[in-house]
C-alpha positions, 0 to 999 in steps of 0.5 A, spaced: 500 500 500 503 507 497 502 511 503 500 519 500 507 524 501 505 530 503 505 536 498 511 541 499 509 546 497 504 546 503 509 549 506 510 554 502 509 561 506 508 565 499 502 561 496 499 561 504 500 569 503 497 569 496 490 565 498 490 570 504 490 576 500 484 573 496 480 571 501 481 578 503 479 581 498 472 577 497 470 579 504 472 587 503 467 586 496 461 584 500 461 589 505 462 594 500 456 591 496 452 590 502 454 597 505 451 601 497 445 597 500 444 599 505 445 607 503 440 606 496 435 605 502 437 609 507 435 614 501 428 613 501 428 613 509 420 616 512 422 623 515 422 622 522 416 623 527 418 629 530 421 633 524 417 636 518 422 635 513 421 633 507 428 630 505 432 627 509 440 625 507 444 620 509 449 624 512 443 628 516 442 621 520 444 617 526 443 610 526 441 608 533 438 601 535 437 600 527 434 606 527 435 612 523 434 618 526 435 625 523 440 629 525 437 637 525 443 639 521 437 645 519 430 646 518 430 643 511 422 645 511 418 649 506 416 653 510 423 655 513 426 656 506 421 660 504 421 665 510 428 665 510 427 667 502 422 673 504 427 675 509 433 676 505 429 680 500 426 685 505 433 686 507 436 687 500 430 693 499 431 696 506 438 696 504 438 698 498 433 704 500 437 706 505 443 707 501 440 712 497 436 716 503 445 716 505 447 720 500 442 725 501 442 726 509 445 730 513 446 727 520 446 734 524 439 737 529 440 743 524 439 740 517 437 733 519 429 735 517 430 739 512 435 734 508 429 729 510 424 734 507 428 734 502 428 727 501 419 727 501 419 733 496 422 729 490 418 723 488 424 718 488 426 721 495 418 720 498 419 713 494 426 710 497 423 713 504 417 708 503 420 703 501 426 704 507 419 705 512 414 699 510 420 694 508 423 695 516 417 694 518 415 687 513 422 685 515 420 685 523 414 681 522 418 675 517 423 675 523 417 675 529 414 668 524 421 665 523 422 665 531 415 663 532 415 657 526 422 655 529 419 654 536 412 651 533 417 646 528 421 644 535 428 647 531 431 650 537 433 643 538 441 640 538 445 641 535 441 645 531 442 651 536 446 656 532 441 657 527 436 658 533 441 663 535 443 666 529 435 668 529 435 671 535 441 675 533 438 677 526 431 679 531 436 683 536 439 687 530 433 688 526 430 691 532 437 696 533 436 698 527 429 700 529 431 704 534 437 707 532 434 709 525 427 712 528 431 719 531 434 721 524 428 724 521 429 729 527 421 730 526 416 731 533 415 724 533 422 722 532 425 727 537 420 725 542 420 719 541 427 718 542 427 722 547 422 718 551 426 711 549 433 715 552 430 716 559 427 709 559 435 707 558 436 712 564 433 707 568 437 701 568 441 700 574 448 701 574 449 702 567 443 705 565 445 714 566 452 712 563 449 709 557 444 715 555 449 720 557 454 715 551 448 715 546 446 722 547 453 725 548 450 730 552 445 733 557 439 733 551 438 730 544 442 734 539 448 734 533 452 730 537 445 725 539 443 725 531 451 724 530 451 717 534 445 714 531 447 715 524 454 712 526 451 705 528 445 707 524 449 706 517 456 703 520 457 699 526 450 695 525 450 694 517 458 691 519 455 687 525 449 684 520 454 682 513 457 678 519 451 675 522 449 674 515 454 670 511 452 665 516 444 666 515 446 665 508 448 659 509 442 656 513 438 658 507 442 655 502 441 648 506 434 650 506 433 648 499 434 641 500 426 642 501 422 640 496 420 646 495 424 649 487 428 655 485 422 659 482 418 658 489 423 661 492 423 666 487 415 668 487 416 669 494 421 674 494 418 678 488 411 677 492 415 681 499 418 686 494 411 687 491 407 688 497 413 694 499 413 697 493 406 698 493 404 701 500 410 705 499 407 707 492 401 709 496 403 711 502 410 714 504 413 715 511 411 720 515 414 726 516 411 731 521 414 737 524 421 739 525 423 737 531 422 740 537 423 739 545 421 746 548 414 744 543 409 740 547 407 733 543 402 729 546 401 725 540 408 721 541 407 713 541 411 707 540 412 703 533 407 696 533 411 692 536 413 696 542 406 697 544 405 692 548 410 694 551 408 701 552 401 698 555 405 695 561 410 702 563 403 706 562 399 700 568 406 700 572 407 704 577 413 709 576 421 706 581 421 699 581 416 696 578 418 700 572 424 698 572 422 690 572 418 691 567 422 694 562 429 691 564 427 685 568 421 681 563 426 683 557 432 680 560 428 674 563 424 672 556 432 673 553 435 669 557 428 663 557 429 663 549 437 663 549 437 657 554 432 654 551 437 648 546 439 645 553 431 643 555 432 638 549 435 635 544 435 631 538 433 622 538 429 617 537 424 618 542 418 624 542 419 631 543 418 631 551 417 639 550 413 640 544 406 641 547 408 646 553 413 650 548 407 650 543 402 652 549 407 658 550 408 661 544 400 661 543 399 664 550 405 669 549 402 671 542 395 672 545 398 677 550 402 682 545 396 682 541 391 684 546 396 688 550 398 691 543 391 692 542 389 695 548 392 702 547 389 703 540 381 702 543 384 708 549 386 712 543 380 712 540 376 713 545 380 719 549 377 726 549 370 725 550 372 722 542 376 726 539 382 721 540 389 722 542 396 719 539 396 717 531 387 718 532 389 725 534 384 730 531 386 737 529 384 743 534 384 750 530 386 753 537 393 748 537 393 749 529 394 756 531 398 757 536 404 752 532 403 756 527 405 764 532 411 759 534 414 758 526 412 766 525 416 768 531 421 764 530 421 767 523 423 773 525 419 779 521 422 785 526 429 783 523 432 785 516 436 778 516 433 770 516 435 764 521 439 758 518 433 754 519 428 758 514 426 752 509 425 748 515 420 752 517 417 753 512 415 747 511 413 746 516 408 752 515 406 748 509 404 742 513 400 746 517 397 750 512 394 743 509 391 741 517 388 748 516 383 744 511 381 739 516 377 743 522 373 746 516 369 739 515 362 739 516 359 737 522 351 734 525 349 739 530 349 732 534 356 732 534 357 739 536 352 738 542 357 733 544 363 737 544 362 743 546 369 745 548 370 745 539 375 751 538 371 757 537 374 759 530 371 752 527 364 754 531 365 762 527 364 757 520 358 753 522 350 755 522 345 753 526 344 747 523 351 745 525 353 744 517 359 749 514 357 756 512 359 755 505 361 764 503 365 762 510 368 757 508 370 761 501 374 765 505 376 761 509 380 757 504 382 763 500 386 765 506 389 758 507 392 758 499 395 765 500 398 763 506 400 756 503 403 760 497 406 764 501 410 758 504 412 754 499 416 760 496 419 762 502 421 754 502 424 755 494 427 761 494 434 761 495 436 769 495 435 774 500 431 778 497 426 773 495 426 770 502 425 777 505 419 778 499 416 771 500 416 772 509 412 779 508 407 775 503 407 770 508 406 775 515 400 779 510 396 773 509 396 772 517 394 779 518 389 778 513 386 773 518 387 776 524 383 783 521 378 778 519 376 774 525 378 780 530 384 778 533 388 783 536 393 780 538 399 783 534 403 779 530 410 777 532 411 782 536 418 780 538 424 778 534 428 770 534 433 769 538 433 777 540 431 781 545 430 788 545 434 793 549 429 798 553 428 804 548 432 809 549 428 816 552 430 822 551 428 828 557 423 833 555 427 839 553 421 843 556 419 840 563 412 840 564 410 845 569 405 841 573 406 833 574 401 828 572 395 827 577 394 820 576 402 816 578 402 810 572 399 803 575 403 797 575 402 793 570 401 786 571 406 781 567 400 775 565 395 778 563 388 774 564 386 775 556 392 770 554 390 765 558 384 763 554 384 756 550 391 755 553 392 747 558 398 745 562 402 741 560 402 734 563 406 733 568 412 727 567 412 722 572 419 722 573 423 726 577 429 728 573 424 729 567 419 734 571 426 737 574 428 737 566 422 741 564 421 746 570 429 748 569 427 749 561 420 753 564 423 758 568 430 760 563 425 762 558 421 766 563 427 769 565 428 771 557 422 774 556 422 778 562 429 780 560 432 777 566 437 772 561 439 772 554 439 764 551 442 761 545 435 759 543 429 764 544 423 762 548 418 757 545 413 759 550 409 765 552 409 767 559 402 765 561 403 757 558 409 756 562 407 759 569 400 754 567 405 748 566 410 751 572 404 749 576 402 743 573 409 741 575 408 743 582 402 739 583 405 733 581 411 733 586 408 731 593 405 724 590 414 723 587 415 722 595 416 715 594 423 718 590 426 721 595 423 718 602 431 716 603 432 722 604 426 727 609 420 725 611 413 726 607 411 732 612 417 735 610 417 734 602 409 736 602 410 742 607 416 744 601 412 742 596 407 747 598 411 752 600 413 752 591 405 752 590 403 758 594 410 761 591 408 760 584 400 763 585 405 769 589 409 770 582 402 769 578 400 776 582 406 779 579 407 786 576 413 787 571 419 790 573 423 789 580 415 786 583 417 780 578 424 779 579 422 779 587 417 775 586 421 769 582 427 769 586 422 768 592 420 761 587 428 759 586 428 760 594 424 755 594 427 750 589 434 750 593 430 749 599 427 743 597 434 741 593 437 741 600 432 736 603 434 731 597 441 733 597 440 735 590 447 739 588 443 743 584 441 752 586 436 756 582 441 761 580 445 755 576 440 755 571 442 761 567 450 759 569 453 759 562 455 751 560 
């Protein structure tokens, strides 16, 4: 029997090598053919439950427990893409427009409103300010409904927290522009509105006078104030959003992995920019008045989306509850949203916080818009009626007396003109088109109703309550002549024309005052001017007898003048009614010839004693300010001890009976001063700065 030899070449250590190599290389192949498989179904994956997505990517998911679960790389859904479309095309237009706006303004308090007027006169100036208006407000919507949709959609989630981030960032910037931009017109609106806003920044403790002092660059709102504002307005926060935005760019491209096509996308963006066009086709930004603190405007009101807010300030009592209201909730909803990605994140399992985010947001959105609503139906039905804020109705009586102020500060007695002419002018140009309103046709019904209408309104009307049509004839010829009068003195370049069109302009109100027997005189004193005491020349001949009845004093208020005027409303801060009673009491001195200012009084002397007094009857209820300070015997005794000196100073005749009686006031400023620790005395007041 052959016994079977062992092959040699089993022992061979290259062939065993070779066969290795092979076996090797069949399993890598099977793998990788078995891992394609794997990938062709993974394709075609079911979204997940907690996702609205539409696609989702194989490297968008982690396999977990034989699973996949979509990893939230980005909120791949239509409706986010599309907002995010809509957002970038708002900020393209308001960008854009704000460019063009840029090249015309001229960011100091003496020419802002006229380079802004400027702008309003031409078409394609009142187009690009629409546009930059309505745009800025359709962009802080589309960023309100793309938090919202995030938070509703659950997208907040790790590790898609960068983008909810970078949405909160767009919103705080938008809302920065807002701010910042609302100064720049240098209107009524825009001056006491910022005005308002920088006190409320005051508030804020530790930080709070340093930061308005920054932004304000001084005491009051001014060139340096408009300066700052257009510095960030233009620079600084256009630079911090091409920042922000590269990355927003970026979360929009990664939307389109959606379903949704290029061309929705851009219908979306046409629609946005459509809809601008035409409410700033049919509706440009207001323009109201030129700017003026010393000029009472009791129709100052936030923007839409602050009126919530303002709601809350008007119940909250003014000192902490204030503070908590305007710092505290903010910085608290801040804080609830920034932190809101470490609650939850992304798994197999259910959202365990999608009902109670979605039941917060549905709360949270029914509060604002009854709290937005809220001071809207107040305004309306405000004055018996007649409304207050944007439902203000035009009192001829109001009417008139802004339009004494431009004449005055036109200055008629003087052979030369104020650098602010053309602001002034149009501004009598706008009040020449609010002159038509009063002039409307009433029921007698409506005037039984408010029988406090301004006498020169009730002149026009008949019996029957219905407008006196040979009285409303002259009534408008008298409106055209002063509204053409304005509009050449807002053209006219040179002296001469200038000084032609102020004499038409000074002729058409005489013609009024002649024809309704007004005999106040017009302009009696000069802008900025005041007169020195006529020069008299003693009597060559001296009379042989003295006059038998000595001069009478005569009294520095006159009980005529007091007709028709209300008190200002007294500030419910402190440091905002000591603001207003300095500003009073220096354009007292300048009419009584006490002190000569930079800027001429805007108030005649029977309106500021009226708002003195309203201010001192509001000072004992501001105890709770001070009550570290002295007891609330001694802060009332005070505070009557200024009343009673304020009806002394109302008996005053001119002369040394006024000065003694006004320095008897300013005695007890310090006096109070000095309860509260105040380093502040009335003869500072007219100290040079």
């Amino acid at each position: 029997m052959n016994e079977e030899l062992p092959d040699p070449s089993a022992s061979d250590p290259e062939r065993i090598r070779r066969e290795l190599e092979a076996e090797t290389a069949r399993e890598l192949a099977k793998a990788a053919t078995t891992e394609r498989k794997r990938g062709e179904e993974r394709k075609i994956t079911k979204r997940p439950i907690d996702s609205d997505a539409d696609t989702v990517l194989p490297s968008q998911t982690i396999p977990i427990g034989g699973t996949s679960v979509y990893r939230m790389l980005h909120p791949a859904s239509p409706i986010s893409a599309g907002v995010v479309s809509a957002i970038m095309g708002a900020l393209s237009l308001v960008a854009g427009s704000g460019i063009g706006m840029a090249l015309a303004y001229v960011p100091t308090a003496e020419r802002a409103h006229a380079s802004a007027g400027a702008l309003q006169d031409n078409w394609l100036g009142a187009m690009l300010r629409g546009i930059h208006y309505h745009g800025t407000n359709v962009l802080i919507y589309l960023c309100m409904m793309y938090l919202v949709h995030l938070l509703w959609s659950g997208f907040f989630r790790r590790p898609g927290q960068m983008i909810w981030w970078r949405a909160l960032t767009l919103m705080i910037l938008v809302l920065a522009f807002a701010f910042t931009g609302q100064l720049l017109p240098f209107d009524q609106l825009a001056l006491h509105g910022t005005s308002i806003r920088l006190s409320y920044v005051g508030d804020v403790p530790l930080i709070g006078e340093g930061l308005r002092g920054f932004m304000t660059g001084g005491s009051e709102v001014g060139t340096s104030t408009v300066a700052r504002f257009y510095a960030l307005h233009a620079i600084i926060l256009p630079a911090l959003g091409a920042i922000l935005l590269r990355r927003f760019r970026r979360d929009g491209r990664a939307a389109l992995n959606s379903k949704t096509s290029l061309s929705l996308h851009a219908m979306l963006v046409a629609a946005v920019g459509a809809l601008v066009l035409f409410m700033a086709s049919i509706s440009s930004a207001p323009l109201g008045l030129s700017g003026n603190l010393g000029e009472p405007f009791k129709e100052a009101r936030p923007e839409w989306y602050a009126l919530p807010l303002y709601q809350l300030l008007k119940w909250a009592h003014p000192g902490a509850l204030g503070v908590v209201v305007l710092v505290g909730m903010p910085l608290v909803a801040g804080a609830g949203l920034f932190v809101l990605p470490w609650l939850e994140s992304v798994s197999a399992s259910q959202q365990r916080f999608k009902w109670p985010v979605r039941g917060v947001v549905v709360a949270s959105l029914t509060i604002a818009i009854v709290l937005g609503v809220w001071p809207v139906f107040e305004d309306m039905s405000a004055e018996n009626g007649r409304g207050a804020g944007y439902f203000a109705r035009d009192d001829a009586n109001e009417l008139m007396m802004k339009l004494k102020r431009r004449n005055e500060a036109l200055g008629h007695n003087r052979s030369d003109l104020p650098e602010d002419t053309p602001t002034q002018a149009r501004d009598l140009m706008q009040l020449a088109e609010l002159l038509r309103k009063p002039l409307r046709v009433t029921e007698k019904g409506e005037r039984e109703k408010f029988p406090k209408r301004a006498a020169l309104v009730d002149y026009h009307m008949d019996t029957d309550g219905k407008v006196d049509e040979i009285r409303r004839k002259e009534w408008n010829k008298w409106v055209e002549e002063l509204a053409k009068a304005a509009r050449e003195l807002y053209e006219a370049t040179d002296a001469t024309p200038l000084r032609a069109a102020r004499e038409r302009l000074r002729a058409a109100c005489q013609n009024c005052h002649d024809d309704y027997d007004v005999f106040e005189p017009l302009n009696p004193k000069p802008r900025g001017y005041i007169e020195a005491p006529p020069r008299v020349e003693p009597p060559k001949d001296l009379p042989k007898d003295p006059p038998k009845d000595p001069p009478r004093d005569e009294p520095f208020f006159l009980e005529s003048k007091f007709s028709g005027l209300t008190a200002d409303i007294a500030p419910a801060k402190p440091k905002d009614l000591m603001r207003r009673s300095r500003s009073r009491i220096a354009e007292l001195m300048q009419i009584a010839g006490l002190y000569k200012g930079e800027k001429p009084p805007m108030r005649m002397g029977e309106q500021i004693i009226l708002d003195l007094q309203s201010y001192a009857k509001a000072t004992p209820a501001m105890y709770a300010e001070f009550k570290d300070f002295t007891s609330e015997t001694e802060w009332k005794k005070a505070a009557q001890a200024g009343e009673a000196a304020l009806k002394e100073l109302l008996k005053a005749n001119k002369g040394e009976d006024f000065k003694k009686k006004l320095e008897a006031y300013g005695q007890t400023c310090d006096d109070c001063h000095k309860l509260v620790e105040e380093d502040f005395r009335f003869a500072d007041i007219v100290k040079p700065k």
